[in-house]
N, C-alpha and C positions, 0 to 999 in steps of 0.2 A: 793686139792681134785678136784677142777674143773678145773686144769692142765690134771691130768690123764680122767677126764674123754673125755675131747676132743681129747684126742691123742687118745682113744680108738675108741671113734664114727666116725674119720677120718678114722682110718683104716678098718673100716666097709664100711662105705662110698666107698673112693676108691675101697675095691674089688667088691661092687657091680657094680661100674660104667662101661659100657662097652669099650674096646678097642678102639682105633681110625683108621681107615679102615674101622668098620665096618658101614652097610648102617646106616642112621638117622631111628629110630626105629626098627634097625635090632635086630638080639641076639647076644651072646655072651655066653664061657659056664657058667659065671657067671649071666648072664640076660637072662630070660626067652623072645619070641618073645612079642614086643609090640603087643597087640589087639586093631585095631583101631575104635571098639564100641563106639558108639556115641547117645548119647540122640540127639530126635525128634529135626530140626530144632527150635531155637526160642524157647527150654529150657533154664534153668539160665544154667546149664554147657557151653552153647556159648555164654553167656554173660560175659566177663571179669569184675571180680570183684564184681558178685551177685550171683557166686557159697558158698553156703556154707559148710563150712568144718570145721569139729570140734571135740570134744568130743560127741553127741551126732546123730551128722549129718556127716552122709557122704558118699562117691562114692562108684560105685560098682566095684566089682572085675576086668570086664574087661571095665573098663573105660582108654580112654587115648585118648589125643586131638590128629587131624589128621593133623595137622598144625605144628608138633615140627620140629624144625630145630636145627641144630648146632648152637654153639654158643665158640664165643672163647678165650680166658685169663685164660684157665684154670688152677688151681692148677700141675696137673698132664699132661704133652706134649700131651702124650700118648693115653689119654683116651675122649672119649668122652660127652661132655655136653649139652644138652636138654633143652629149651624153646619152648612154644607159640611161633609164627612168632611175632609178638606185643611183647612181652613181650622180646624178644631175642633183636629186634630192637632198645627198650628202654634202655637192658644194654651196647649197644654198644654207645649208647650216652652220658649213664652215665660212663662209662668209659672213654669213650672219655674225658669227663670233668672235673673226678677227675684228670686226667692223664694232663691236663691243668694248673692241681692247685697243680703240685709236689704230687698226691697221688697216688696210686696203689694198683688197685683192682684185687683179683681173685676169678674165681667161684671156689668154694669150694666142692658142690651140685645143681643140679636142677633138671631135672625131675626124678621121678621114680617111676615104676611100683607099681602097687598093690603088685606082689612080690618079688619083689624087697625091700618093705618097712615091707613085714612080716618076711624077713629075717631077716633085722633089729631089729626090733620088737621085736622078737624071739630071738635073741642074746642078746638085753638088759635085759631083762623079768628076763632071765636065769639068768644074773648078778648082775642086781641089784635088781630084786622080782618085783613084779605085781603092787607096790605104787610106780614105777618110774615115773616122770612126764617128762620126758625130751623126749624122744620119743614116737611120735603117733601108735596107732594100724593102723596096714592095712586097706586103706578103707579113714581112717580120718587124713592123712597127708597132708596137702598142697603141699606138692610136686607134687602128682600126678596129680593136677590140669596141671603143665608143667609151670603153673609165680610164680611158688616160688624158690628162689635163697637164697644157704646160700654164702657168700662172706668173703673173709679174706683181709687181708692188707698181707705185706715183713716180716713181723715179724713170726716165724713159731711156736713160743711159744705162742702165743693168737690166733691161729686157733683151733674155736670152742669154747673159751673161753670168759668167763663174760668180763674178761678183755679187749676185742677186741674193747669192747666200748670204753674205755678209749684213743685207740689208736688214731692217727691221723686220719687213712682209719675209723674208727668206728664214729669218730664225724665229721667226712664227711657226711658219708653219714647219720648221725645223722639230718645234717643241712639241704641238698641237696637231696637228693634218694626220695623226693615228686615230686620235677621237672623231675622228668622223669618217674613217675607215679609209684615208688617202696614205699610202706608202711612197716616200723618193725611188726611184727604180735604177738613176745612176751614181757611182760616188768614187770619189779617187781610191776609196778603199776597195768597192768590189770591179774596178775596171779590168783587173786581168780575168774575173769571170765572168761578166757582161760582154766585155770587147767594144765598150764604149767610152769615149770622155764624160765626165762629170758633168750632170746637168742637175744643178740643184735647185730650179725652176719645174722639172718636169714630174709630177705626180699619177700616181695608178691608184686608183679606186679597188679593193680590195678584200673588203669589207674587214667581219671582226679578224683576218690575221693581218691585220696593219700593223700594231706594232711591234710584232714577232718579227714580221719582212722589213719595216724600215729599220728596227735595228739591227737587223743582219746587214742589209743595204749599209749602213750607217760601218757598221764594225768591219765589213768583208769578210760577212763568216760565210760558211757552205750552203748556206741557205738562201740558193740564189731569187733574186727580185722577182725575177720570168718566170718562177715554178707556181 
């Protein structure tokens, strides 16, 4: 069950994700133009990792940081991938290190649009009915922050899947993804405060409180992922 349902959310995924040629927040006919609206200087949205985002909190429709850049290891040649400059920087470190220690990481996902994520949204909803927990409503995904990254290993059968933990790239970056300032943001542990299923593929850029947050993430303490 949770085989198909990651081959199904990839395939979502990828058609929303834009082309490669096109500008960094350009469109695509799959991607609507990025709106580079921006909360007031010295709101929490320009603070990394005091944005909150969640089930009951979240961004506005044309939100979207003005700082995303390419970023590269992607799943797909072709297509193009989205971070924060900070957050883009950090995966290329983290990369770099798994890639030092025989592992191999690829972006999976990273940024996307408000709709971009109602298409999703709306695809799942259809699917699976309105008690799906696995994908966020428009508005309340981390992704659209631009420092959430979902990541896969070589293995193409555990992209998107529980099981990616288990993998070697999964308890990598289970061990390491604090050092370079990535926290897991779901886990069977903190699901009854999230109000999401476990995604131990999907990672939030953070900075230095990564490993404060992924071990609360990790343990289900009060110290929720989204804060």
């Amino acid at each position: 069950m949770r085989r198909a349902h990651g081959i199904r959310h990839l395939l979502w995924l990828l058609a929303l994700t834009p082309l490669a040629g096109a500008a960094c927040g350009g469109s695509s006919p799959d991607s609507p133009p990025v709106v580079t609206t921006t909360p007031e200087p010295g709101g929490t949205l320009d603070r990394i990792g005091e944005e909150r985002v969640d089930r009951t909190h979240g961004l506005p429709a044309d939100y979207a940081p003005i700082d995303l850049v390419a970023v590269e290891h992607g799943m797909e040649p072709k297509r193009v991938y989205q971070l924060r400059r900070a957050a883009a920087d950090a995966w290329a470190r983290m990369h770099e290190a798994a890639r030092a220690d025989g592992i191999e990481l690829r972006v999976v996902s990273a940024y996307r649009s408000y709709q971009d994520q109602e298409r999703v949204y709306k695809n799942k909803v259809e699917r699976d009915g309105p008690d799906q927990n696995t994908v966020a409503a428009p508005g309340h995904s981390e992704h659209q922050l631009g420092t959430a990254i979902d990541i896969a290993g070589p293995d193409a059968a555990t992209v998107l899947e529980f099981a990616f933990g288990e993998t070697p790239a999964g308890k990598w970056l289970r061990a390491r993804a604090p050092e370079f300032g990535f926290a897991v943001s779901y886990t069977d542990a903190n699901r009854s405060t999230t109000g999401y299923a476990a995604e131990p593929w999907h990672y939030r850029y953070v900075g230095d409180r990564a490993p404060a947050r992924h071990a609360a993430a990790l343990q289900g303490s009060a110290d929720s992922p989204n804060r």
